[in-house]
C-alpha positions in Angstrom: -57.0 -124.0 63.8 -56.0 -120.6 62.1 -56.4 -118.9 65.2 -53.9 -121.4 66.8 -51.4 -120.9 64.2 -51.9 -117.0 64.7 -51.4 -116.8 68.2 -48.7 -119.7 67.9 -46.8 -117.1 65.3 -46.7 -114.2 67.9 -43.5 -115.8 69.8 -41.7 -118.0 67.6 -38.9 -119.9 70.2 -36.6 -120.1 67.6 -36.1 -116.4 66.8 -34.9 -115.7 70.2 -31.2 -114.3 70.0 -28.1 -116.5 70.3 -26.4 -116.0 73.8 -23.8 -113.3 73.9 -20.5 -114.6 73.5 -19.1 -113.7 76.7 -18.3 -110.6 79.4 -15.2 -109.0 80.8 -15.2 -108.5 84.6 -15.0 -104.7 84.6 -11.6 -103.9 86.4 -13.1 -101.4 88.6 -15.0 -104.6 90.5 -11.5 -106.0 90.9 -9.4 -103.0 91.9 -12.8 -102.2 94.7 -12.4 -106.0 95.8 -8.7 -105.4 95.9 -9.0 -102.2 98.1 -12.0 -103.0 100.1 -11.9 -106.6 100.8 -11.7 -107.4 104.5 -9.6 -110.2 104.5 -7.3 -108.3 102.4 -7.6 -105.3 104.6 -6.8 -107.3 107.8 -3.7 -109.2 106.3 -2.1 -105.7 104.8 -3.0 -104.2 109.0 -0.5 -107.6 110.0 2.0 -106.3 107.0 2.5 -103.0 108.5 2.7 -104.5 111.9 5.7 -106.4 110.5 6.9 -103.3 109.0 7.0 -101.5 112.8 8.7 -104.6 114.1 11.1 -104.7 111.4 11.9 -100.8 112.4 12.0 -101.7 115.9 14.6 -104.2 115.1 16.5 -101.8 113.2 16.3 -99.4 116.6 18.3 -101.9 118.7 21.6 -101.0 117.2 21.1 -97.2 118.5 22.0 -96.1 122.3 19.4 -96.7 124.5 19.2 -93.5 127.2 17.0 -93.9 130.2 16.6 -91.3 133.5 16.8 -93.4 136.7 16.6 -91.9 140.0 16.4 -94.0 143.8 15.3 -91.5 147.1 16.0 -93.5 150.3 15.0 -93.2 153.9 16.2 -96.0 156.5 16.3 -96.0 160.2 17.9 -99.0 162.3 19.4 -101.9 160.6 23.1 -103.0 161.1 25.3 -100.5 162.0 29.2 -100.0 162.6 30.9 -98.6 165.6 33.7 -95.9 165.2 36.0 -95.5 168.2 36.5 -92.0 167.5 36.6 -90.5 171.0 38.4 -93.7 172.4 41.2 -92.8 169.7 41.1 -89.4 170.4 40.4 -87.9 173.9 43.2 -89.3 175.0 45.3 -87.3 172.5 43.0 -84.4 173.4 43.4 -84.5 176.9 47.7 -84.1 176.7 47.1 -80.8 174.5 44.9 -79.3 177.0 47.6 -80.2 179.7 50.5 -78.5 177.5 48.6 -75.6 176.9 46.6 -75.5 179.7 43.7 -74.9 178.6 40.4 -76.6 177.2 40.3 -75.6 173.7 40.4 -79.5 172.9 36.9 -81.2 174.0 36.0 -84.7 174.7 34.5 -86.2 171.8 32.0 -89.3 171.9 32.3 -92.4 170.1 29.9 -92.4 167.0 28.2 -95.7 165.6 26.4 -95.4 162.2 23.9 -97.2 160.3 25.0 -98.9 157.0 21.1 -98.1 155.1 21.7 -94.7 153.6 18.7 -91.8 155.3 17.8 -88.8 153.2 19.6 -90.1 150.2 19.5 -89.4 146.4 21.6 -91.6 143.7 19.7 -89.8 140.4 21.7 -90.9 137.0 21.2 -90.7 133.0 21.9 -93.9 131.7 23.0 -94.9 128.4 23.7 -98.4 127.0 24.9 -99.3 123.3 25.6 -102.6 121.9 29.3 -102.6 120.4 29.1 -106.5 119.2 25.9 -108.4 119.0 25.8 -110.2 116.1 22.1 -111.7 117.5 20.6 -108.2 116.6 21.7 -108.2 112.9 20.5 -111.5 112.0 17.4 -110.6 113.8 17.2 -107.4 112.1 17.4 -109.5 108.7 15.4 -112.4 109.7 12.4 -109.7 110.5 13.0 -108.2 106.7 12.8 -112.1 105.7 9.3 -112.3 107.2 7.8 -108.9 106.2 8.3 -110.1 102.9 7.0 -113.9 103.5 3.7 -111.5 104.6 3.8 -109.5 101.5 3.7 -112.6 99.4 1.0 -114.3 101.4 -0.7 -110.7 100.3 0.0 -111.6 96.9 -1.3 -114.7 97.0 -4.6 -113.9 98.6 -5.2 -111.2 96.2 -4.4 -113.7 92.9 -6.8 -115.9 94.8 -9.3 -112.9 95.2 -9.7 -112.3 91.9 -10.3 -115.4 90.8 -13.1 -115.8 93.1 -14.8 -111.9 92.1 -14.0 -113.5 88.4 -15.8 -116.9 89.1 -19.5 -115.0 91.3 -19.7 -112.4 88.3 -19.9 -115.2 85.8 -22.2 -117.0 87.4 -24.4 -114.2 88.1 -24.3 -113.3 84.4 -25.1 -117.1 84.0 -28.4 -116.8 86.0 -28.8 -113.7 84.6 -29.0 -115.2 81.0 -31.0 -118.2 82.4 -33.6 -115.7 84.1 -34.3 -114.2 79.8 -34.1 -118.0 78.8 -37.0 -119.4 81.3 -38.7 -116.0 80.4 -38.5 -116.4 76.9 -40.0 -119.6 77.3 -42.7 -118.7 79.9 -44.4 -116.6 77.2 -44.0 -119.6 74.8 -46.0 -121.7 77.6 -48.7 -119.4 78.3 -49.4 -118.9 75.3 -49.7 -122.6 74.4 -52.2 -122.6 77.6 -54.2 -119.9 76.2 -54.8 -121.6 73.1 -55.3 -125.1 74.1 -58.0 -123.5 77.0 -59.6 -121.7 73.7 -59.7 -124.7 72.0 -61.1 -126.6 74.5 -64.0 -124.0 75.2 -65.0 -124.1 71.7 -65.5 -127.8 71.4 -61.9 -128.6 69.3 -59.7 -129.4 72.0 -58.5 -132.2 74.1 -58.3 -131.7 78.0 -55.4 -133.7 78.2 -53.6 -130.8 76.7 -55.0 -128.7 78.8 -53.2 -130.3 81.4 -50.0 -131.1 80.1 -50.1 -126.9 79.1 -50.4 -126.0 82.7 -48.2 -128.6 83.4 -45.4 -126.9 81.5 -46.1 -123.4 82.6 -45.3 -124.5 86.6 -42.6 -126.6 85.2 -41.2 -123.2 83.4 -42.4 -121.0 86.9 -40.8 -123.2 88.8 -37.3 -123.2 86.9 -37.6 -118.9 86.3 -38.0 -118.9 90.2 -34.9 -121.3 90.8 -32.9 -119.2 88.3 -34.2 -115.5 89.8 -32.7 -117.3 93.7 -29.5 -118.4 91.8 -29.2 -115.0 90.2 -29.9 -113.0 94.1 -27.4 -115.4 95.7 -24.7 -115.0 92.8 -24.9 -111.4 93.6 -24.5 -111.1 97.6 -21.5 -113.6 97.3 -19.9 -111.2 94.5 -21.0 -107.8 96.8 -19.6 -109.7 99.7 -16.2 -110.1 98.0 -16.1 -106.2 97.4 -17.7 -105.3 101.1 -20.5 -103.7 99.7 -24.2 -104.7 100.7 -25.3 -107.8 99.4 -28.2 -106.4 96.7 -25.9 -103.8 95.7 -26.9 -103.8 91.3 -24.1 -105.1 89.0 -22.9 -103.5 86.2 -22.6 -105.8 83.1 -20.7 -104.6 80.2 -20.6 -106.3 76.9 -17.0 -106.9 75.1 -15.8 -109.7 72.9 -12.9 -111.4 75.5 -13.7 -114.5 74.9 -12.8 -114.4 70.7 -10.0 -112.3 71.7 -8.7 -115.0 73.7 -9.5 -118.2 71.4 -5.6 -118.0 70.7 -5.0 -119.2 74.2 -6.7 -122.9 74.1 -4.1 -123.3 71.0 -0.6 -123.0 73.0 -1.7 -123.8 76.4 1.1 -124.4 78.7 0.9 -124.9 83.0 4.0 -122.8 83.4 3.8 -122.3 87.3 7.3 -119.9 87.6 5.3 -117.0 88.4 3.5 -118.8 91.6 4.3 -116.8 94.4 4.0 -120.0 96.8 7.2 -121.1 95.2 8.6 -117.5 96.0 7.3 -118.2 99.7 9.2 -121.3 100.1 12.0 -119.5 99.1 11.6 -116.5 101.5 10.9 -119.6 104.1 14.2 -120.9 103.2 16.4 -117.7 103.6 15.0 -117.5 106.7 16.2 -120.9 107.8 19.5 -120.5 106.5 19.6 -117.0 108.9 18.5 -118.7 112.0 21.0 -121.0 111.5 23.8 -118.7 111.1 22.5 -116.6 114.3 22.5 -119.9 116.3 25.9 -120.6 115.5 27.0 -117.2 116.6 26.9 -117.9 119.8 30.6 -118.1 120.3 31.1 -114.4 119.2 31.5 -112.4 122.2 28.7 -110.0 123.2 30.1 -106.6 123.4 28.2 -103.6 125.3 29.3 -99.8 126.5 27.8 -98.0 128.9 27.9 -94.3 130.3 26.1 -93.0 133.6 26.2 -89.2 134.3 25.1 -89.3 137.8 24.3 -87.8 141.0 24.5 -88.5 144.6 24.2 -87.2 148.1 21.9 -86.7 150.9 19.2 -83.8 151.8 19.2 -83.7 147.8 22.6 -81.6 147.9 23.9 -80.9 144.5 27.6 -79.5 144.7 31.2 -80.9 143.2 31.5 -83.6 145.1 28.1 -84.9 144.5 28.0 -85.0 140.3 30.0 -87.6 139.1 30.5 -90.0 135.6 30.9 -93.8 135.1 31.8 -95.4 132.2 33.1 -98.6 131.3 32.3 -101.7 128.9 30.7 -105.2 129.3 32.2 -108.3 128.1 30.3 -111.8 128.1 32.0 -114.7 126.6 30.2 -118.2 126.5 32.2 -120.6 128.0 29.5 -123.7 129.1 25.7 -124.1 128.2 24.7 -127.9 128.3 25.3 -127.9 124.7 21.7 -125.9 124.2 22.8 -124.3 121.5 24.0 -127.0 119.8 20.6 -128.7 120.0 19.3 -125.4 118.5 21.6 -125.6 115.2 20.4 -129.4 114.9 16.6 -128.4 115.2 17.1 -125.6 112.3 18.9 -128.4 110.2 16.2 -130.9 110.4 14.1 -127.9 109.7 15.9 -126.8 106.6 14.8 -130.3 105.0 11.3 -130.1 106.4 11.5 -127.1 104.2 13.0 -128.6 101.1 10.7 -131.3 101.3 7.5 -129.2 101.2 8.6 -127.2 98.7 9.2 -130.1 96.8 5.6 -131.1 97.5 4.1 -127.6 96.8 6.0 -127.6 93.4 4.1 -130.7 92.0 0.6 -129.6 93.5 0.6 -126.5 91.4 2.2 -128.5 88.1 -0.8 -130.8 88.9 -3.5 -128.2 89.0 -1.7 -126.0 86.2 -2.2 -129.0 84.5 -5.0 -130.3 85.6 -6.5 -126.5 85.3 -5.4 -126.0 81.7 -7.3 -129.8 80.7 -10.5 -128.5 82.0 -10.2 -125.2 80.3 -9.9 -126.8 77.0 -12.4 -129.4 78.2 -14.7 -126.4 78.9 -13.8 -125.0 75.8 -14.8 -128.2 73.1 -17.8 -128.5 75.6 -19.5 -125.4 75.0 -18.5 -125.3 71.0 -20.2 -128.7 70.9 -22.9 -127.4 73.0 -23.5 -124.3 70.3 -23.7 -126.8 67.6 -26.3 -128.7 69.5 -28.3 -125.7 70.0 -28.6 -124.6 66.6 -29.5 -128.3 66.0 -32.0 -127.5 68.4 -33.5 -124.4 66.3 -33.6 -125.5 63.5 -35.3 -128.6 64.3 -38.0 -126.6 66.7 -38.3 -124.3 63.9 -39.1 -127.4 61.1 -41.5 -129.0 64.5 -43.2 -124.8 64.8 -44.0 -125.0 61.3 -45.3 -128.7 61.0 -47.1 -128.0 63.9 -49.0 -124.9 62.3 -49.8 -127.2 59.1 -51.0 -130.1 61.3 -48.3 -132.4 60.7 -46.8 -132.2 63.3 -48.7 -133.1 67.1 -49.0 -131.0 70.2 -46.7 -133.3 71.9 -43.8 -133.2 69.5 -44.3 -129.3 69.5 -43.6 -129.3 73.4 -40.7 -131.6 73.3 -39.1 -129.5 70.4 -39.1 -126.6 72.7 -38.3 -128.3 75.7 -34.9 -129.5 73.1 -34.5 -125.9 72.2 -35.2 -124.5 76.2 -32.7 -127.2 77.6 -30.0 -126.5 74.5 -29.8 -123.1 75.3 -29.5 -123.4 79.1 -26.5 -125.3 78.4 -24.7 -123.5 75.9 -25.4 -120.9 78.7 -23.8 -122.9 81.5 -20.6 -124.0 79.4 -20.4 -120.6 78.1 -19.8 -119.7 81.7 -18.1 -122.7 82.7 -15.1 -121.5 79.6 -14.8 -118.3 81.2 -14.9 -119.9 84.9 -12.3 -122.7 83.8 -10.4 -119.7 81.9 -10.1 -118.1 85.9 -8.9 -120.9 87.6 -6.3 -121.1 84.6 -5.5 -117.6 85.3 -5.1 -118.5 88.6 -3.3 -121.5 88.6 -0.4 -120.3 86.2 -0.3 -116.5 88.1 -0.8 -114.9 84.2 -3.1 -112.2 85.9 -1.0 -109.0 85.9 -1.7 -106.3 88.0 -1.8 -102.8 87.6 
């Protein structure tokens, strides 16, 4: 038996260290997930599209100059018919009697075609709205949505570091499990070896034996569940930050979690920082400006335009050929089925769709701002109830190690006092990282995450 109690003595369970309190997610991993996301990536490529088609808004209140030329060839068609010789030959004919002589021929009739041949109309055109009140408000309503895009940016990345937060916890929670099971795997095996020596020398039952190995594939099996857990934890956090999924990790040790204790005293689920509120705003100011555009439509549309032009045929280019027009173009509405009518009714009926929505919005975030900061401080009582229970745990395997040793204690009770103490600090483990997880989701809910 003193051999037992030796070997038993090498790996006392209940010296292994407490759990580290807790780890801060270093903010290089968030600033890379921020930068390098694809999602993130893709919806900042749609912002700057935005931001071209705001600028190509702004670019309809400038002149617009174009070169337009026309070359024509025609043969045939209708034609009209000049009487000029019928008009005057006759006129012709008493001047060569008078001064008799034939300095006056006889001219022929001539009939020409109406399609210009050999002609050239070339111009430089130039067109600039003077009233247009459709291009401001479109102008406006363009800035409106750039910014709706901005805070759906905003949003996205709030909601992307939540999510980097919640896969680097639970990979340091697999990661802690992984040294628990292991811990306990040497515990195990060594049980094995000595209840396989004590058998061999005549002292020991096989049933222990069995139940030994029994524990050691029990342990095995939970060590390779938490080792899967741990690889998957890491290609969903690697994925978040675009890098390859078996990138390493880098874990750094800081004391966040007592720094933060203060918080689970004066909780609140202030939501006045969402930006889904500010969206429903922006969504608003843009109803209200599609409103006012449709109900422009009695303002007169006002262009000027200018043509510096050229015409002639055989491509001549002389005084009489170069020429300017200028002028203005007026259109007043005066009948359109009442269309635009209809339009102002739709973005009023809109307007409330609107209100009511936000309305809606507004309570889902009190309720899971609420809802958020219940679980945190659920979380919270959890794993402090959980630590108590682990210590429990060790000091009752520890009273269980040392009966055990003296004989008082059986082979059974020895197993189930570690199982106690294996299990207890798996959990503390989980609710550890369930605090900091629930702590992420509060973060997110009430939009206290500030960035840099």
């Amino acid at each position: 038996m003193k051999k037992m109690f030796l070997l038993v003595k090498l790996i006392p369970l209940y010296l292994i260290p407490l759990i580290a309190v807790s780890q801060d997610v270093p903010e290089d991993y968030i600033n890379e997930g921020l930068n390098k996301n694809l999602v993130l990536i893709e919806k900042k490529i749609s912002l700057e599209k935005g931001l071209v088609s705001l600028n190509e808004a702004r670019s309809l209140f400038l002149p617009t100059t174009w070169l337009e030329g026309q070359y024509t060839l025609a043969k045939g068609g209708r034609s009209i018919d000049i009487p000029v010789g019928d008009l005057v030959n006759p006129v012709y004919k008493t001047l060569n009697q008078l001064t008799g002589s034939n300095s006056f021929p006889t001219i022929q009739n001539v009939s020409e075609q109406l399609l210009p041949n050999n002609f050239y109309d070339l111009r430089i055109k130039t067109t600039m709205p003077l009233i247009n009140p459709d291009l401001k408000y479109n102008r406006e309503i363009r800035n409106e949505q750039n910014l709706l895009q901005q805070n759906e940016i905003d949003i996205y990345k709030r909601e992307l570091v939540k999510e980097i937060k919640t896969a680097y916890y639970n990979f340091l929670q697999s990661a802690k499990a992984i040294l628990i099971y292991q811990n306990a795997l040497e515990v195990v095996n060594q049980n094995l070896k000595i209840n396989q020596s004590l058998l061999h020398n005549g002292k020991g039952l096989p049933a222990y034996v069995s139940r030994s190995e029994s524990e050691v594939k029990q342990v095995e099996s939970q060590l390779q569940n938490a080792i899967n857990t741990k690889l998957n934890a890491k290609a969903y956090f690697n994925f978040l930050l675009n890098k390859p999924l078996t990138d390493s990790i880098i874990v750094t040790e800081s004391n966040a979690f007592e720094a933060n204790n203060e918080l689970f005293i004066n909780m609140d689920s202030d939501i006045k920082n969402r930006e889904e509120l500010s969206g429903w705003k922006i969504a608003t100011d843009i109803n209200d400006l599609t409103q006012r555009m449709n109900r422009s439509y009695k303002t007169p549309r006002l262009n000027a335009f200018v043509d510096l032009a050229s015409q002639g045929y055989k491509f001549k280019v002389d005084n009489k050929s170069v020429f300017y027009l200028a002028g203005l173009q007026l259109q007043v509405p005066i009948f359109s089925g009442k269309r635009n009518l209809y339009k102002i009714e739709q973005t009023q009926l809109e307007a409330k769709v609107i209100s009511i929505n936000k309305n809606e919005t507004e309570q889902q975030l009190e309720l899971a701002a609420f809802t958020s900061r219940n679980n945190t401080i659920t979380a919270y009582n959890t794993y402090n109830a959980s630590l108590k229970q682990q210590e429990s745990s060790r000091q009752y395997f520890k009273l269980i190690d040392r009966g055990f040793k003296e004989g008082v204690n059986s082979f059974i009770e020895y197993l189930d006092a570690r199982n106690q103490l294996t299990n207890a600090q798996i959990q503390a483990n989980i609710n550890q990282y369930k605090v900091l997880i629930a702590l992420a989701d509060y973060e997110r809910q009430t939009s206290s995450y500030s960035f840099k």
